[in-house]
N, C-alpha and C positions, 0 to 999 in steps of 0.2 A: 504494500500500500504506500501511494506519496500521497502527502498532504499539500493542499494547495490552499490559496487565502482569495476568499471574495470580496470585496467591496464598494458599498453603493456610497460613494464620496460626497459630501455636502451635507446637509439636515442636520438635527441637532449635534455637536462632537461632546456635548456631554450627557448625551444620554440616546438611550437604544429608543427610536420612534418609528416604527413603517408599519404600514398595514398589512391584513392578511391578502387581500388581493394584489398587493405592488410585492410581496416574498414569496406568494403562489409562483406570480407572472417572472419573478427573477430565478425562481429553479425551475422553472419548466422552459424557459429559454435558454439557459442552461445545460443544462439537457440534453433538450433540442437540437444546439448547437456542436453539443459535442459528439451524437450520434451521426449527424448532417457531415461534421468533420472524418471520423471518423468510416463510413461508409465510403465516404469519397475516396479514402486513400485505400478502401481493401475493395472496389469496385469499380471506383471511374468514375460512380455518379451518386449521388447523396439522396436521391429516391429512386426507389423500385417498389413496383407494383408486388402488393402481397404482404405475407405475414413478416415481419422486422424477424430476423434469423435469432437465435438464443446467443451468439457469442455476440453480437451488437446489443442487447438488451443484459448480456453480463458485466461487458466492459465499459456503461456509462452507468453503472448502478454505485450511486456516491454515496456515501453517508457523513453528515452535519455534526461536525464534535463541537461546536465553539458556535456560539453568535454574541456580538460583545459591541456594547457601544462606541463611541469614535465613527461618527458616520454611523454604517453599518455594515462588521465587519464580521463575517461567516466564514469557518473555517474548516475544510471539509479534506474526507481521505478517498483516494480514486484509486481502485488496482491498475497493476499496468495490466498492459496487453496479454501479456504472457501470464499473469495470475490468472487474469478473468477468463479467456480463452485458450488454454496452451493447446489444442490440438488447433486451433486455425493461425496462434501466434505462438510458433514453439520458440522454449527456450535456446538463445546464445543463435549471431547474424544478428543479420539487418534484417526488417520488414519490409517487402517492397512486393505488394501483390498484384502493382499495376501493371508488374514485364514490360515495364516501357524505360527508358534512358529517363527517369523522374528521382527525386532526392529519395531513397532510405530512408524511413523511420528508423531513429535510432533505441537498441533495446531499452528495455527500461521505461520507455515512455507511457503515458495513458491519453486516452480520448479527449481530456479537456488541455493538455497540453497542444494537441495537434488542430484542437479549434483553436486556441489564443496564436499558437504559429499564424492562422488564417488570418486571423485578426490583424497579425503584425505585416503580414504583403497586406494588407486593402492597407493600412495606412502608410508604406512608401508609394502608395499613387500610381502605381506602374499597371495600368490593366492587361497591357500585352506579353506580362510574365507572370500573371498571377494566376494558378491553380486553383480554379473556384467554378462551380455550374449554379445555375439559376437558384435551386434549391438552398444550398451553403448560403447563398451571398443572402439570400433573402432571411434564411436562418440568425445571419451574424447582424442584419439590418432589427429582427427583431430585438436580438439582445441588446443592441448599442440604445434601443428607446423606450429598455426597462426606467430608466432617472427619470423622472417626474416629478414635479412639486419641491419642495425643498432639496432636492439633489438634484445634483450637477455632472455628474460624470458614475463611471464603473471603471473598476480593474481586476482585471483577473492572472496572477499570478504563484509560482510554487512558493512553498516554506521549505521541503527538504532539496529543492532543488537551484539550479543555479540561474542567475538572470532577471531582470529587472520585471514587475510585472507592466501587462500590455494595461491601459488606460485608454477609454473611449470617451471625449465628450461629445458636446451635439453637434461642436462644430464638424465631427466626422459622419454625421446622421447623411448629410446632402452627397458625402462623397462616394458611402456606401449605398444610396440611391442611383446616386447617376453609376455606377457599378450595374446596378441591376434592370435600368434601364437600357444599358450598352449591349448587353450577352442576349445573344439571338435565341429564339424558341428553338426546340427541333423542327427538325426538318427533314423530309423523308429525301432520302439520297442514293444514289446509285455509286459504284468505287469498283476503278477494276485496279486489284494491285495484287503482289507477291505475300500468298500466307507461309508467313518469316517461319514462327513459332505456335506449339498449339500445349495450353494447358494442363500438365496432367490434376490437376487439384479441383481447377475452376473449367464451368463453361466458356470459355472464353478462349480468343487465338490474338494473334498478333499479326499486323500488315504494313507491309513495307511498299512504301511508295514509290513511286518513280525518282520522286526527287530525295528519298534514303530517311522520310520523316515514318516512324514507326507510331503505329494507331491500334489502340486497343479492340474490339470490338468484341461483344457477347454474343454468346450462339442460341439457338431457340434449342428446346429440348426434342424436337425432330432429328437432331441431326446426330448422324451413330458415332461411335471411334470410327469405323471401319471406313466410312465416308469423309471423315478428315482426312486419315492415313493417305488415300487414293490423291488428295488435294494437296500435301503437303510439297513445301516449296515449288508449287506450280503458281502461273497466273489465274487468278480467280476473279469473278465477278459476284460481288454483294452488293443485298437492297435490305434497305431498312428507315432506321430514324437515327440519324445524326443528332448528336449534345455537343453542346460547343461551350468554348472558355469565353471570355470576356472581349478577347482579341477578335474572336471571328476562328479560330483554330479549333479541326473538330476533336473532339476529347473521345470519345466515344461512340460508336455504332451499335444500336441493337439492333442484330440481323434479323432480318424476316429469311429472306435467301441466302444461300451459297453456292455458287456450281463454278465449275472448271471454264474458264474469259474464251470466250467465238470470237472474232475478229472484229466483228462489230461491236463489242464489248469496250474494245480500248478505245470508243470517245470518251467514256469515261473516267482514264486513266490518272484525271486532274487531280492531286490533293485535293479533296474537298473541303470550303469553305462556306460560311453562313450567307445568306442573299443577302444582300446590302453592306456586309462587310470590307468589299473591294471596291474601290471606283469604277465607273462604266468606262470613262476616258480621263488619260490625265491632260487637263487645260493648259495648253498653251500658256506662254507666260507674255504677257502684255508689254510692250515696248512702245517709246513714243513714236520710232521707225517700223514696228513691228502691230501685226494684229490690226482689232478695229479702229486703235488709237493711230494706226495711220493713215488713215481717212475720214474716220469719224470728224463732222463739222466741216470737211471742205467738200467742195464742188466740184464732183468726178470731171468735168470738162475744162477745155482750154480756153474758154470764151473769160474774158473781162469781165469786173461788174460792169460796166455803162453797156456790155452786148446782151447781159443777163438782164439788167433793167431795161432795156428797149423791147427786148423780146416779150417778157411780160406786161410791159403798157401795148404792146399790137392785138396778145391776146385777149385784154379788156375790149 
């Protein structure tokens, strides 16, 4: 077990005051958050259809040793990964369930560290490196607008562990909005690429793209060992529903198909990206010699003004 420290900064610091509905809403975003975290990095995606699996409902199961006034300050113990789940996070390695060139969880860790991790890319600003699907982002959106009424901010931080804890105020509420307004819906897509690698643990394979960018994808439960094996490191053509990251880069495919790529298959061949994430064309750059700015406002012909003004006093 690591203990880690919650706290809703501001309200009264000399004494413990918050309601049962603002301490409801601040562990169940909590939570939340840290299952949303945490599925992402053993899945690709932070929701899937169906029953929440028993090692994700083991390893966000926290228990509350402390609540103490100073703000309000709750101080709580998380298993790690490998307590709560050793057969899906066994002990000793790195965790890294996504088989994609993505960071290692490192051992030891728990599910509410890997949410505040989250936490800490949305506030360096960078969307087009941030590891995050609709779900997460909207998750960590809700917890950053647990503060209300006499609080000002949250931080969520370790006690036995090393590093400063992550702090949210509201002025970070608009940034993790426009986050979540950025990251495309799915999107149902076609991919003909090379299947790289094929899970023996998970549903799931690995695809390699033309341009060497490697893409997770899940497989439906239709499809046998026997019928990978046949596919593997061959050209493949899948259809499904595309999840994308914040950037426009697809994170994940849930396959509907899979068969061996026809000839006609390689239009597909493009990395696939979200609609609207690319530009249709890139604009020219405007110059005073260059573009519409170089005729804009003058008078395509050779004529004078006194030929231009006679011409128009004939046609009165």
């Amino acid at each position: 077990m690591k203990r880690h420290r919650l706290v809703l900064e501001g309200g009264d610091a000399g004494a413990l005051r918050i309601s049962d509905d603002q301490l409801a809403e601040l562990l169940a975003a909590l939570k939340e958050g840290a299952r949303l975290a945490l599925r992402f990095q053993a899945e690709g995606i932070s929701n899937q259809p169906g029953p929440r699996p028993r090692w994700l409902e083991a390893c966000t199961r926290h228990v509350i040793t402390s609540l103490s006034a100073g703000s309000a300050v709750l101080e709580l113990e998380a298993p790690t990964l490998e307590q709560a789940a050793p057969d899906t996070f066994p002990m000793g390695g790195q965790i890294s369930l996504l088989e994609q060139e993505e960071p290692p969880v490192p051992p030891g860790s728990t599910a509410l560290e890997l949410f505040a991790a989250v936490l800490r890319q949305i506030q360096q600003g960078d969307g087009s490196t941030l590891k995050a699907d609709r779900g997460l982002l909207e998750g960590c959106l809700r917890f950053a607008r647990v503060p209300v009424g006499s609080f000002s901010g949250i931080s969520l931080g370790p006690i036995d562990g090393e590093g400063p804890p992550v702090t949210l105020k509201a002025s970070d509420i608009p940034l993790i909005e426009a986050l979540v307004e950025q990251i495309p819906f799915p999107q149902a897509i076609r991919f003909t690429a090379k299947l790289d690698t094929i899970s023996s643990t998970k549903p799931s394979v690995t695809l390699l793209s033309d341009d060497g960018e490697k893409i997770l994808a899940r497989l439906p439960g239709s499809v046998s060992t026997e019928e990978l094996r046949t596919l593997f490191d061959q050209r493949v053509m899948v259809a499904g529903i595309g999840h994308y990251r914040p950037s426009g880069r697809v994170q994940q495919i849930a396959i509907s198909q899979i068969h061996l790529a026809a000839a006609e298959d390689e239009l597909f061949s493009e990395t696939p990206r979200a609609w609207g994430s690319t530009p249709l064309f890139a604009p020219a750059i405007q110059e005073p010699g260059s573009g519409v700015a170089s005729f804009f406002g003058t008078w395509p012909g050779e004529e004078s003004d006194e030929d231009l003004t006679a011409a128009l006093s004939a046609i009165r």
